[in-house]
DOZA-606955 format. One line per field, with one value per residue: residue in one letter; residue number from 1; x, y, z of N, C-alpha, C in turn. Coordinates in Angstrom, 2 decimals. Layout:
# DOZA-606955
resn <- c(a, ...)
resi <- c(NUM, ...)
n_px <- c(X, ...)
n_py <- c(Y, ...)
n_pz <- c(Z, ...)
ca_px <- c(X, ...)
ca_py <- c(Y, ...)
ca_pz <- c(Z, ...)
c_px <- c(X, ...)
c_py <- c(Y, ...)
c_pz <- c(Z, ...)
# end
This chain:
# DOZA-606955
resn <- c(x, x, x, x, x, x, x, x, x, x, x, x, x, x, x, x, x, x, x, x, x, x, x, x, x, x, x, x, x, x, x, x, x, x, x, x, x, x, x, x, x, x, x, x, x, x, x, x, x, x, x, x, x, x, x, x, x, x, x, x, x, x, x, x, x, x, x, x, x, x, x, x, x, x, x, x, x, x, x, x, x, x, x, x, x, x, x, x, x, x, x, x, x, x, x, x, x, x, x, x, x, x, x, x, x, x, x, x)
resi <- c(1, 2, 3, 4, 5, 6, 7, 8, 9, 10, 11, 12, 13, 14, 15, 16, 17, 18, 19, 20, 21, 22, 23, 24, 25, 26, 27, 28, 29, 30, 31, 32, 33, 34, 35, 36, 37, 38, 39, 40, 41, 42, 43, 44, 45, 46, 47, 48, 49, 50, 51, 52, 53, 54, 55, 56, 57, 58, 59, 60, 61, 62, 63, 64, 65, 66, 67, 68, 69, 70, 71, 72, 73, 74, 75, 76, 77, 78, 79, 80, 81, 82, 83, 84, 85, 86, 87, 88, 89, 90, 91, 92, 93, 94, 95, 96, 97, 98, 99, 100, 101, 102, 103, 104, 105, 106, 107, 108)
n_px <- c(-7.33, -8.47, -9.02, -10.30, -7.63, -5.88, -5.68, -3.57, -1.92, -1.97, -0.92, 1.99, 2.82, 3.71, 5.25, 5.22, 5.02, 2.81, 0.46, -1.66, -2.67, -1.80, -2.56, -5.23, -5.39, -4.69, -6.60, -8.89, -7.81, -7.40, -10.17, -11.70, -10.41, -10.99, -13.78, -13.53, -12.71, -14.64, -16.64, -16.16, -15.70, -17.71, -19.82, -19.62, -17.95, -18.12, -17.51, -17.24, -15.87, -14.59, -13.34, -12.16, -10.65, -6.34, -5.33, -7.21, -7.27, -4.53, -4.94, -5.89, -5.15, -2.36, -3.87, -4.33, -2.01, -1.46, -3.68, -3.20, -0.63, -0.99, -2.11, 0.12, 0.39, -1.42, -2.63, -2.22, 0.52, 3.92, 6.69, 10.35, 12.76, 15.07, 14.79, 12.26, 8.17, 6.28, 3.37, 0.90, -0.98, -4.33, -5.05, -3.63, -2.04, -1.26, -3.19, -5.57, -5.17, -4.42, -7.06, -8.33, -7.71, -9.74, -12.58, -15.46, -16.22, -17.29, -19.92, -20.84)
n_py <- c(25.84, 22.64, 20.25, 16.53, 14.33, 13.48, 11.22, 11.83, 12.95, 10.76, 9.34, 10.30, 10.33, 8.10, 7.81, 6.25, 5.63, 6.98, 3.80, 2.15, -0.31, -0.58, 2.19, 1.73, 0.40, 1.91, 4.21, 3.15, 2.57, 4.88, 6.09, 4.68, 5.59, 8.54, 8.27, 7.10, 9.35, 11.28, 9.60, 10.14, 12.60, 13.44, 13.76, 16.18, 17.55, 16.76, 14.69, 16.38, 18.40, 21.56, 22.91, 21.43, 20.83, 21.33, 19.67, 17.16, 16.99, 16.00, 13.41, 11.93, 11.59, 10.53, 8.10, 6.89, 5.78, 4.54, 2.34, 1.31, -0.07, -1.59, -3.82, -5.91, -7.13, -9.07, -10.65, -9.15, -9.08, -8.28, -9.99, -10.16, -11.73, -13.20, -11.74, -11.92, -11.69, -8.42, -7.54, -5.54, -2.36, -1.35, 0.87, 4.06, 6.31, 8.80, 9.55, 9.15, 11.54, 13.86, 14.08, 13.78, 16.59, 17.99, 17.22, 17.70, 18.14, 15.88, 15.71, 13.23)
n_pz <- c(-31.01, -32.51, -35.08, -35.51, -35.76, -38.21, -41.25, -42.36, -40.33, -38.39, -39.78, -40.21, -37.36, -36.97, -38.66, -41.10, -44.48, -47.11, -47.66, -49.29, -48.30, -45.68, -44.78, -44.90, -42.74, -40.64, -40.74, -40.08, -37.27, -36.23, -37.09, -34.71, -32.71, -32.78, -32.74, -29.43, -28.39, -29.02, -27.13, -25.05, -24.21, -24.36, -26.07, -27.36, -29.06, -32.34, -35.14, -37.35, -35.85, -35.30, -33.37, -31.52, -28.41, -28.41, -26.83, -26.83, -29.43, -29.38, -27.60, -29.38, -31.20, -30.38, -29.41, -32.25, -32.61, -31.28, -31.28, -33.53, -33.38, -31.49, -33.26, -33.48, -31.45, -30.40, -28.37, -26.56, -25.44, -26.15, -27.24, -26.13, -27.15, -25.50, -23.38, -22.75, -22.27, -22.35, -20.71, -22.33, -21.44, -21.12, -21.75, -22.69, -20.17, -20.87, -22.98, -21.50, -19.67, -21.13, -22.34, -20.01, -19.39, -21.15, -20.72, -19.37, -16.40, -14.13, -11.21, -8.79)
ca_px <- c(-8.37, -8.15, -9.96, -9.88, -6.57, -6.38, -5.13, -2.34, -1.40, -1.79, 0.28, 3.44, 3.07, 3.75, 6.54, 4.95, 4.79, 1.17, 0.28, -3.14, -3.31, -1.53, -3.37, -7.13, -5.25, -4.47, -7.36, -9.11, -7.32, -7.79, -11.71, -11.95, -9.59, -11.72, -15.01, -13.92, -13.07, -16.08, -18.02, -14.88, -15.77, -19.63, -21.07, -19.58, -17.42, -18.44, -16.58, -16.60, -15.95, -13.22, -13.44, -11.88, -9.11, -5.50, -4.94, -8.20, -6.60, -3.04, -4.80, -6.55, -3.68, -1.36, -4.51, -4.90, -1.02, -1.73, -4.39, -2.05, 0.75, -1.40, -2.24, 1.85, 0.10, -3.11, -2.96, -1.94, 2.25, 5.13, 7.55, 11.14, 13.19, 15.62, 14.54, 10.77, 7.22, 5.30, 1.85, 0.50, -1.87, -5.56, -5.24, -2.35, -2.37, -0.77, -4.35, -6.44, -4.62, -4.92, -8.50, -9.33, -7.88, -10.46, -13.39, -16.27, -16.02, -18.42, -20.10, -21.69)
ca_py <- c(24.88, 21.89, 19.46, 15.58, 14.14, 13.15, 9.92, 12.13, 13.08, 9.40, 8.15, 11.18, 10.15, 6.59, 7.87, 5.50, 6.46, 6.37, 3.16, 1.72, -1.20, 0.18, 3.20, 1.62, -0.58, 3.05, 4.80, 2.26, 2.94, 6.33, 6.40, 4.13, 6.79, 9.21, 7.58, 6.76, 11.12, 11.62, 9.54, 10.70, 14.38, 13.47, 13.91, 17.48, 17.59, 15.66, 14.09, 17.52, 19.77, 22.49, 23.78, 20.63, 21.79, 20.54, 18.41, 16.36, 16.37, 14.80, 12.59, 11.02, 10.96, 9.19, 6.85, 6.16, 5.53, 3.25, 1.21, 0.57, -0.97, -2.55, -4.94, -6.34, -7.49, -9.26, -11.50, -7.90, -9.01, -8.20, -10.65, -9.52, -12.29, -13.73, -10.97, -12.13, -11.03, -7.33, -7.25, -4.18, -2.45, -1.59, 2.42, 4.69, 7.21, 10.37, 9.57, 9.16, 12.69, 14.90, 13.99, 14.27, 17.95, 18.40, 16.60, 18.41, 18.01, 15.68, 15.10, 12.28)
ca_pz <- c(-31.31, -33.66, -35.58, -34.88, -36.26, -40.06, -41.70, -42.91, -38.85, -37.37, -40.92, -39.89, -36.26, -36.64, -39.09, -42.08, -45.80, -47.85, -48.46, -49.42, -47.55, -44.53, -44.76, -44.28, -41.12, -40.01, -40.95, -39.07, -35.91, -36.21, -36.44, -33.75, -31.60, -32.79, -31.57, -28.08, -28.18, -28.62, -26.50, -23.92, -24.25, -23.96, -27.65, -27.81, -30.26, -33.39, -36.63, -38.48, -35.01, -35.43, -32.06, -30.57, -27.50, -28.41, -25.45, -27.10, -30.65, -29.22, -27.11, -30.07, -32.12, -29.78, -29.24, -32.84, -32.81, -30.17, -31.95, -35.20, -33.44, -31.16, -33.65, -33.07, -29.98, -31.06, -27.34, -25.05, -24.79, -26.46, -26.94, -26.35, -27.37, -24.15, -22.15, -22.38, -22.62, -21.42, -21.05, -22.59, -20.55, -21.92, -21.83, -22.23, -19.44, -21.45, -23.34, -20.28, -18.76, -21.94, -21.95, -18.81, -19.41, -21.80, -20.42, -18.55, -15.06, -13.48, -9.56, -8.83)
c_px <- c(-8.00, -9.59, -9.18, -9.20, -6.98, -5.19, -3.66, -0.87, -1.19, -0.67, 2.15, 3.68, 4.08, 5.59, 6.42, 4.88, 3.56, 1.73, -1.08, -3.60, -3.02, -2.35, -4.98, -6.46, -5.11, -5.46, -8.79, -9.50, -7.98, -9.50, -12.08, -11.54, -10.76, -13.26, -14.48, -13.26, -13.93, -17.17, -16.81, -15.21, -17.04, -20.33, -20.28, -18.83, -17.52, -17.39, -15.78, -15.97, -13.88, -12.81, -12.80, -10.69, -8.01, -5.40, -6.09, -7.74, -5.45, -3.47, -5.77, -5.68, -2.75, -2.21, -4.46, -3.32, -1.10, -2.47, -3.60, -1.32, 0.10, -1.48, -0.75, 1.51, -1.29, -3.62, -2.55, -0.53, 2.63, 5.96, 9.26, 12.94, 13.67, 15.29, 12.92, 9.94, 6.58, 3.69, 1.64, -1.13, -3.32, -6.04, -3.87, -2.96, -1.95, -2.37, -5.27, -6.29, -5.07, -6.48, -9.35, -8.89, -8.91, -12.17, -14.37, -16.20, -17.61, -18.84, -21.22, -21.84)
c_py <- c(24.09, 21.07, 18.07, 15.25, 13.33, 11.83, 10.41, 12.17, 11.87, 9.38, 9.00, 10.57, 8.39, 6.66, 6.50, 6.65, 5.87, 5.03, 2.21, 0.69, -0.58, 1.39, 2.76, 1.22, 1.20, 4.19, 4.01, 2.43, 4.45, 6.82, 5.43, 5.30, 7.83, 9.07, 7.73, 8.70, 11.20, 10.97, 10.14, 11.88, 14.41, 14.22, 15.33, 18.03, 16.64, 15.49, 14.98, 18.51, 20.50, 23.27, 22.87, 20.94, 20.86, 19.46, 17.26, 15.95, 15.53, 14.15, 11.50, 11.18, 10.10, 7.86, 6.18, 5.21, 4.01, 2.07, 0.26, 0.09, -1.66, -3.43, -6.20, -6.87, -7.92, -10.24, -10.33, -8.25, -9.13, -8.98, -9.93, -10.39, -13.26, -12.99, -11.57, -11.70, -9.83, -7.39, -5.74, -3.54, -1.62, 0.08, 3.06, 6.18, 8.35, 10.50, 9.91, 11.24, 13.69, 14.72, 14.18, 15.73, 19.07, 18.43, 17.76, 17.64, 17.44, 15.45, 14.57, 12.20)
c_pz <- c(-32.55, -34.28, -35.29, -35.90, -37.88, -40.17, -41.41, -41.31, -38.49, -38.45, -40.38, -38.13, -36.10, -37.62, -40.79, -43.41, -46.39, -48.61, -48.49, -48.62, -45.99, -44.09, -44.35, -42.92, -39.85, -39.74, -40.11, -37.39, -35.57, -35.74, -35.00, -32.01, -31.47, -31.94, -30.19, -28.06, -27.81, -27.79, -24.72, -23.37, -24.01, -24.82, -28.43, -28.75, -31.24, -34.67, -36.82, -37.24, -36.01, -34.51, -30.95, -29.63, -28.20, -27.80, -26.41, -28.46, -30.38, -28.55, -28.36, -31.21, -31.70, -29.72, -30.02, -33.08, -32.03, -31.03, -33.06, -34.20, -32.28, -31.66, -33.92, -31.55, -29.30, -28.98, -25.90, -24.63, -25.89, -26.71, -26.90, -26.59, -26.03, -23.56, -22.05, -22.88, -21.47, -21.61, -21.41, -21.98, -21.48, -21.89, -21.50, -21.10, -19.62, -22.07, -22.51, -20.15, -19.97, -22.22, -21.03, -18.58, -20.03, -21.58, -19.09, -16.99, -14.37, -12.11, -9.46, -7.26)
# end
């Protein structure tokens, strides 16, 4: 069991060193990751939880990873010089998947 990922986790993931401005753009990302967790998981683990499953901590760490370098991609593509542009798509699915390992099982 974990708790939801810390500045310090997104800032090692991304492979950055502390730095104040970088750090809010990251810190940022992060609570935003965090949020869509929790409304992901359906309320049940909150801010402070410490009971959160792994799979739910790395998928909101890769997310918040996601958010920061999203902003390198403020219109959703890539540019890649002579080879072109990728669209980037609007959910990573390692995120999606470790979440939906975590996620209460619903039938509608």
């Amino acid at each position: 069991m974990a708790a939801w990922p810390t500045l310090k986790e997104v800032r090692t993931l991304l492979r950055l060193q502390p730095d104040p401005t970088e750090d809010a753009v990251i810190d940022s990302a992060r609570a935003a990751a965090v949020d869509y967790g929790i409304r992901r998981l359906s309320y049940k683990y909150p801010t402070d939880a410490t009971d959160l499953p792994d799979t739910a901590h790395q998928a909101a760490l890769l997310d918040a990873a996601r958010l920061y370098r999203r902003r390198d991609s403020i219109d959703g593509t890539i540019g890649f010089g002579d080879m072109g542009a990728i669209r980037i798509g609007r959910t990573d699915a390692d995120v999606e998947r470790l979440y939906a390992s975590s996620a209460p099982l619903v039938f509608g």
